[in-house]
C-alpha positions as CSV (number, residue, x, y, z in Angstrom):
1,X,160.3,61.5,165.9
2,X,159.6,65.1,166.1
3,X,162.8,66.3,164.0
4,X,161.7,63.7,161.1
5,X,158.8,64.9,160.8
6,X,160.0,68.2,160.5
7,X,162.3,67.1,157.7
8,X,160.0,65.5,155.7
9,X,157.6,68.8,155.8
10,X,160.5,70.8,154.8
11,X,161.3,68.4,152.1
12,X,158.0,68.5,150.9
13,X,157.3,72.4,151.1
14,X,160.9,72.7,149.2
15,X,159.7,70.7,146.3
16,X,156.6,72.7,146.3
17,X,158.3,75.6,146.3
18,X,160.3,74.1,142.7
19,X,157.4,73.5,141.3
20,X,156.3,76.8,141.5
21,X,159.2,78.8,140.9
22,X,160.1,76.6,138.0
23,X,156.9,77.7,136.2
24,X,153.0,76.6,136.5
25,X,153.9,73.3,134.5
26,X,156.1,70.3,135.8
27,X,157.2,69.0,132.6
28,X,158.1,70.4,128.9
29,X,154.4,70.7,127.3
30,X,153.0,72.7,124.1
31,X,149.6,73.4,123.7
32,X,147.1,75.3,121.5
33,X,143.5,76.6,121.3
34,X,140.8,78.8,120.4
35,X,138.3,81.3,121.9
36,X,135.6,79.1,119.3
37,X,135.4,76.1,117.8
38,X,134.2,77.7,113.7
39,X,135.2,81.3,112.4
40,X,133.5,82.4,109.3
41,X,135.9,82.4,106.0
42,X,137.3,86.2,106.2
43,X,137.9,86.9,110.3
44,X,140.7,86.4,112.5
45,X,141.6,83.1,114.1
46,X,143.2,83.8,117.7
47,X,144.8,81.2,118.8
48,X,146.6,80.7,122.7
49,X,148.4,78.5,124.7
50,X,151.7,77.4,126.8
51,X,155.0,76.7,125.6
52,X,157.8,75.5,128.3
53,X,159.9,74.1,125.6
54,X,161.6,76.9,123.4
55,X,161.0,80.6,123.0
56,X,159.0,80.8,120.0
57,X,156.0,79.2,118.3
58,X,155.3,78.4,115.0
59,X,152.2,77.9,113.3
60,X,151.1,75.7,110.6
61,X,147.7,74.6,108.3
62,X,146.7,71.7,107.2
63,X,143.9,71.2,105.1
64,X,141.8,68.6,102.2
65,X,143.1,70.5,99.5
66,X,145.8,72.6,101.5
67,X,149.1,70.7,102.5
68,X,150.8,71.4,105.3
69,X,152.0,75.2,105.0
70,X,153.7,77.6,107.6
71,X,151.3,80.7,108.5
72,X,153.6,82.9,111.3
73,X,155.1,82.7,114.7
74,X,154.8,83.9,118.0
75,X,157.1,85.2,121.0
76,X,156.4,82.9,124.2
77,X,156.3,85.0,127.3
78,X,158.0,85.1,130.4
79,X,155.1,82.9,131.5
80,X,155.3,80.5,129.2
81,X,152.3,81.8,127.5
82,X,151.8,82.6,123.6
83,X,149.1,84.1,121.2
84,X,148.6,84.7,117.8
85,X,146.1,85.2,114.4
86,X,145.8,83.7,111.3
87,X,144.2,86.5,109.3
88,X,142.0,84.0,106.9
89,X,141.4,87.0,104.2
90,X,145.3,86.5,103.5
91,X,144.6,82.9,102.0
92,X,141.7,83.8,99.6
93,X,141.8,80.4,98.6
94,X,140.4,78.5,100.9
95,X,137.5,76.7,101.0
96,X,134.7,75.9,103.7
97,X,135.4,73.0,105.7
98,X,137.6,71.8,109.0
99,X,141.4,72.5,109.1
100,X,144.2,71.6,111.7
101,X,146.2,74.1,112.9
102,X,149.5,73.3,114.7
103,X,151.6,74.6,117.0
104,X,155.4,73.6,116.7
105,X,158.1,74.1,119.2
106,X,160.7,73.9,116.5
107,X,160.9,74.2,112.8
108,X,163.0,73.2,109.9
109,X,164.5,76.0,107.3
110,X,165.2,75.0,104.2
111,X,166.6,78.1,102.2
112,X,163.8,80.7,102.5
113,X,161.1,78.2,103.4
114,X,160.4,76.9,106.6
115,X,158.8,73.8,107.4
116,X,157.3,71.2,109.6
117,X,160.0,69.5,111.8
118,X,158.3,66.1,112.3
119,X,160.6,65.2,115.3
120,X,159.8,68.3,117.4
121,X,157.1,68.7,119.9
122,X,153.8,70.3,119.0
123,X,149.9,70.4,119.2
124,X,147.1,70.8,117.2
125,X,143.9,71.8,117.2
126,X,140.8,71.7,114.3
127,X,139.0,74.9,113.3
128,X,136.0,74.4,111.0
129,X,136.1,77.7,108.4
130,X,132.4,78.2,107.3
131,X,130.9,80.3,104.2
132,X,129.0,83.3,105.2
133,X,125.5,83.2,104.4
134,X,123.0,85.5,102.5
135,X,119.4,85.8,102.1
136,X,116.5,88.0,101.7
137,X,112.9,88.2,101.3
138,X,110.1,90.6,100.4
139,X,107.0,90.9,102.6
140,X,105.6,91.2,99.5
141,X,106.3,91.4,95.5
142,X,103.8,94.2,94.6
143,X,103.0,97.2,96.9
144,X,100.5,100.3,96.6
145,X,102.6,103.2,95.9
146,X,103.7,105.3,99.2
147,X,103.5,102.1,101.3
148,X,106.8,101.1,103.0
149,X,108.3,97.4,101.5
150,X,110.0,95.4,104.5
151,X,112.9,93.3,103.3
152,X,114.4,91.1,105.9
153,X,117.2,88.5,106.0
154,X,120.1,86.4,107.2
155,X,124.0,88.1,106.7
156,X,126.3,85.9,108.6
157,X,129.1,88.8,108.7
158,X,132.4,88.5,110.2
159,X,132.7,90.7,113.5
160,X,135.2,93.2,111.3
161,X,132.4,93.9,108.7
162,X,130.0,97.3,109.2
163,X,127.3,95.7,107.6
164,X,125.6,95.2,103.9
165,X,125.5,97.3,100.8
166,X,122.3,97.2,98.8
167,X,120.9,98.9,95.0
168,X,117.5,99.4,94.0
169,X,117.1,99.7,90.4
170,X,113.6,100.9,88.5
171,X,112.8,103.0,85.0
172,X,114.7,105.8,85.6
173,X,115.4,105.1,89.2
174,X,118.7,103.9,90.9
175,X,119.6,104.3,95.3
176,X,121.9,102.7,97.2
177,X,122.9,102.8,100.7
178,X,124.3,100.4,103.7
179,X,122.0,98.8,106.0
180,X,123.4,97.7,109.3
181,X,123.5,93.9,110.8
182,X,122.2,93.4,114.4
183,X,123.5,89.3,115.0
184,X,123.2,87.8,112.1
185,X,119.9,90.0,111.1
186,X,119.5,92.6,109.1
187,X,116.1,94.9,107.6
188,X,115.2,97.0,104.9
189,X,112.7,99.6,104.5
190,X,111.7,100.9,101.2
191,X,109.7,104.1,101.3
192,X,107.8,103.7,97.7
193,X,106.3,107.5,98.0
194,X,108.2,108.7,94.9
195,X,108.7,105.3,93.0
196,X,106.7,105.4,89.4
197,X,104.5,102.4,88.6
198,X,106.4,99.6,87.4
199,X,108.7,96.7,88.6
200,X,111.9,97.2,90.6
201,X,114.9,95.0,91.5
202,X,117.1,95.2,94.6
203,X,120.1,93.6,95.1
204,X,121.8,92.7,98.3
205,X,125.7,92.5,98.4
206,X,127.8,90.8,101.0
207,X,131.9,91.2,100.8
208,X,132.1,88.2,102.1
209,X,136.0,86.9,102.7
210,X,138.1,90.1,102.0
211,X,135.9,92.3,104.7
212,X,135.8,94.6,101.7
213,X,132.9,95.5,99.0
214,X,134.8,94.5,95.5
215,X,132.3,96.3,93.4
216,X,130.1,99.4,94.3
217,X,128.7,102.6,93.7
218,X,130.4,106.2,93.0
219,X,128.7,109.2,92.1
220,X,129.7,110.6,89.0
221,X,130.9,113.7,87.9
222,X,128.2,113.6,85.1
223,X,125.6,112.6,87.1
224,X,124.0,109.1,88.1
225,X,126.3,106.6,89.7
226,X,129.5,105.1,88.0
227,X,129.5,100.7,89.0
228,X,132.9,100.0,89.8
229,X,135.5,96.9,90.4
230,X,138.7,96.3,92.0
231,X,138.9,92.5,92.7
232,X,142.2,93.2,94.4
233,X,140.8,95.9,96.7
234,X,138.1,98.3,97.7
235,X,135.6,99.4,94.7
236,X,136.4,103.2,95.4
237,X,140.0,103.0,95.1
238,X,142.1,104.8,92.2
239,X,142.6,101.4,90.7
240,X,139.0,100.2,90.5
241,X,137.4,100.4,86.7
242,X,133.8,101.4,86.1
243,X,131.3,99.0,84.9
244,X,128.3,101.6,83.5
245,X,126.8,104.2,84.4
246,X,123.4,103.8,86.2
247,X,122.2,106.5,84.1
248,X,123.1,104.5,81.0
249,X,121.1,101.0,82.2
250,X,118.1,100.8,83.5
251,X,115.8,98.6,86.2
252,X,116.1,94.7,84.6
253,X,118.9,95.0,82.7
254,X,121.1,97.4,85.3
255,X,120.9,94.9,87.7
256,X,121.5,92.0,85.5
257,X,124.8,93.9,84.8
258,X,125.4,94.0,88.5
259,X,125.0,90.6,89.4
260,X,126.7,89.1,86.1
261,X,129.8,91.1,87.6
262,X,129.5,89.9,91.1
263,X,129.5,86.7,89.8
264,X,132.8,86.9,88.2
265,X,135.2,84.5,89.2
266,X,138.1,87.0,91.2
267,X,135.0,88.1,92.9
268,X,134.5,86.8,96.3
269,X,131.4,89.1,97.2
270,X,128.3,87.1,97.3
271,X,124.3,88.3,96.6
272,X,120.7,87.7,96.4
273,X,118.1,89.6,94.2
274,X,114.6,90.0,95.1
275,X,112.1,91.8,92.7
276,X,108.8,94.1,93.6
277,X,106.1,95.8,91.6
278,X,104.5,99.1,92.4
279,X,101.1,99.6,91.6
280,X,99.4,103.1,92.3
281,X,96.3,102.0,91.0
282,X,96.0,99.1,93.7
283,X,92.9,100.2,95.5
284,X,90.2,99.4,98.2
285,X,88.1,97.0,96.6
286,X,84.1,98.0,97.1
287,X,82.4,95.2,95.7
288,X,82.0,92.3,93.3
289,X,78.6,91.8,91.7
290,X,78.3,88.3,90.7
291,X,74.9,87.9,89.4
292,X,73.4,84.6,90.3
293,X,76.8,83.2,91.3
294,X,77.9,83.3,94.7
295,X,81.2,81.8,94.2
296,X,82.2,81.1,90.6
297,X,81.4,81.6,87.3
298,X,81.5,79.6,83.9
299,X,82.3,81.1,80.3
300,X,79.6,83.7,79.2
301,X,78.7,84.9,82.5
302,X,78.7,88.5,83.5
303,X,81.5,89.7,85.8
304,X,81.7,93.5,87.6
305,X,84.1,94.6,89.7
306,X,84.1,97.9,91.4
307,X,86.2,99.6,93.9
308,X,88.3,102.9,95.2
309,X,91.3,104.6,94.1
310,X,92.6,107.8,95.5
311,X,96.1,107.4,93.4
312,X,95.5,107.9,89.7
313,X,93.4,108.5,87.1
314,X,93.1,104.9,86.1
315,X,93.2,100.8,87.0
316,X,94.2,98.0,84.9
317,X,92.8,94.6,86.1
318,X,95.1,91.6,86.5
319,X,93.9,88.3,87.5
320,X,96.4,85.5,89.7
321,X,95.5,81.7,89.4
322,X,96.7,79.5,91.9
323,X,99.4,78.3,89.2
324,X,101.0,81.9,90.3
325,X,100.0,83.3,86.4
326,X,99.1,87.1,86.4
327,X,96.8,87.5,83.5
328,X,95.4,91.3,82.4
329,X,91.8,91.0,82.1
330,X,92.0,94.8,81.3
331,X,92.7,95.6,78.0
332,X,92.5,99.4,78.0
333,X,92.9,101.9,81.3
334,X,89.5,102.2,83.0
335,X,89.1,105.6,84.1
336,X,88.6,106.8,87.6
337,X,85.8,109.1,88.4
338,X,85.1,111.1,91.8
339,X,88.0,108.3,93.2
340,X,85.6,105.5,92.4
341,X,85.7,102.8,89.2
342,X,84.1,100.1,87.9
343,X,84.3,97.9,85.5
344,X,82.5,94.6,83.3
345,X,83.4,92.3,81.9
346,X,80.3,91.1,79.2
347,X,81.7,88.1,78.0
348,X,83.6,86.1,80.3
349,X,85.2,84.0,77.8
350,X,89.2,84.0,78.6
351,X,90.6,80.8,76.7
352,X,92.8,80.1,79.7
353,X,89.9,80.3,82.6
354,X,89.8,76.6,82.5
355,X,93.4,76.4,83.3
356,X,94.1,79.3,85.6
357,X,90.8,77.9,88.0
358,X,90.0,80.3,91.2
């Protein structure tokens, strides 16, 4: 009784023994996977697995509008593992949305192009390929002069990117720098110290699929920066050809330029555009003498404002309905005298007061 059980444990430690030795898996298998489930459009997809059926791996896509197409293949190891990437900037073309990936023990060759071999074994596994998103907003659109603007917003960057390339354009002004992405996060601030009075436009660029920046700024040998392209590569590159001169276009219609040409079809780089206005002559408001009207007035009555201003010479008036209208009640510069101004208005008779209400 003794000696058969003996047999039997030795039978059953032998078989474990197989098992092991054989390899980790007890019958032929493929399989594939992911570290995530959704890769932005523009990184690497690593993908892993086990292959105890042949020595190689071959990978394919398959797609809405992509048929089934061979990407690369990959050496399985001594331990029946494998790994490879699909760089996703190589295929340009894509669009956002889910794709299956699979991974094929065994291909067909038909002159130079290999194929899917329906008969082999394989797996698969979906990957949903997302856009990269962009936004930005202003803390707010007009700002005393030497007062820092905040812009913050959302760039969904691939983990190869360094981060965001921005322009500021004005009347005879033009910068442009990077701006670094913590997350998905990113923050500009915009020192307005030596900015004139007027409106500025700054646009936000993202390089999106290619990990590169398409179209940027050089400086020039003539001075001011030269706008360049290359939709095939990186804007500072021999190839690239040079859109204007900043020193040739200025504020409005510079940055028009700009986004009309990342809007170009061969142009994967995406944007926003926010605008500001600086205003020196935005002061500390003192007062506002209303007469006999604690809270409104009516056409003909008698309005005086009065106030500070320690940055020019002079103030404008401008007057915002809830309809978002700016209206200049202002029609000359009042002066500023000792850092203090006032100003009345005799006849409060705008045509418009109706409609533009508080």
């Amino acid at each position: 009784m003794n000696v058969t059980k003996l047999v039997i444990s030795s039978l059953v430690l032998f078989l474990i023994m197989i098992f092991f030795v054989g390899g980790v898996y007890a019958s032929p298998i493929i399989t594939v996977g992911t570290d995530r489930n959704s890769y932005y459009l523009g990184e690497e997809v690593v993908f892993s697995g086990a292959n105890t059926i042949s020595g190689n791996v071959s990978l394919f896509i398959k797609g809405a509008n992509v048929p089934q197409t061979y990407l690369t293949n990959a050496t399985v190891n001594a331990d029946d593992t494998w790994t490879t990437t699909f760089d996703s900037t190589v295929y340009r073309s894509l669009d956002p949305g889910t794709y299956t990936f699979y991974a094929a023990s065994d291909v067909d060759i038909f002159g130079d192009v290999t194929t899917f071999k329906s008969d082999c074994a394989y797996a698969s596994v979906a990957v949903s390929m997302k856009r990269p998103s962009l936004s930005a907003t202003a803390d707010s659109d007009t700002v005393t002069q030497g007062d820092i603007l905040t812009i913050t917003g959302v760039a969904e960057l691939p983990k190869e990117n360094n981060g965001i390339l921005y322009y500021i354009f004005g009347e005879n002004y033009f910068s442009t720098n990077m701006a670094s992405v913590t997350g998905t996060s990113y923050v500009l601030n915009i020192d307005t110290t030596n900015l004139a009075n007027g409106q500025y436009f700054v646009v936000v660029q993202h390089p999106m699929y290619d990990r590169l920046f398409n179209i940027g700024p050089v400086a020039a040998e003539n001075g001011g920066y030269d706008i360049k392209m290359n939709a095939q590569g990186d804007y500072a590159s021999d190839s690239s050809m040079i859109l204007f001169n900043t020193n040739d276009r200025q504020s409005a219609n510079a940055a028009e330029a700009l986004c009309q040409a990342l809007d170009t079809q061969n142009i994967d780089e995406s944007y926003v555009c926010v605008s500001f206005i600086v205003d020196s002559t935005q002061g500390n408001l003192l007062s506002i003498i209303k007469g006999t009207h604690s809270s409104s007035y009516t056409n003909g009555d008698i309005l005086t404002l009065s106030g500070l201003n320690t940055n020019s010479d002079y103030v404008h008036i401008y007057m915002d309905s809830p309809k978002g209208n700016r209206e200049q009640l202002s029609i000359s510069p009042i002066a500023v005298s000792d850092k203090t101004w006032i100003w009345t208005c005799s006849s409060f008779t705008y045509a418009k007061m109706p409609e533009l209400g508080t």
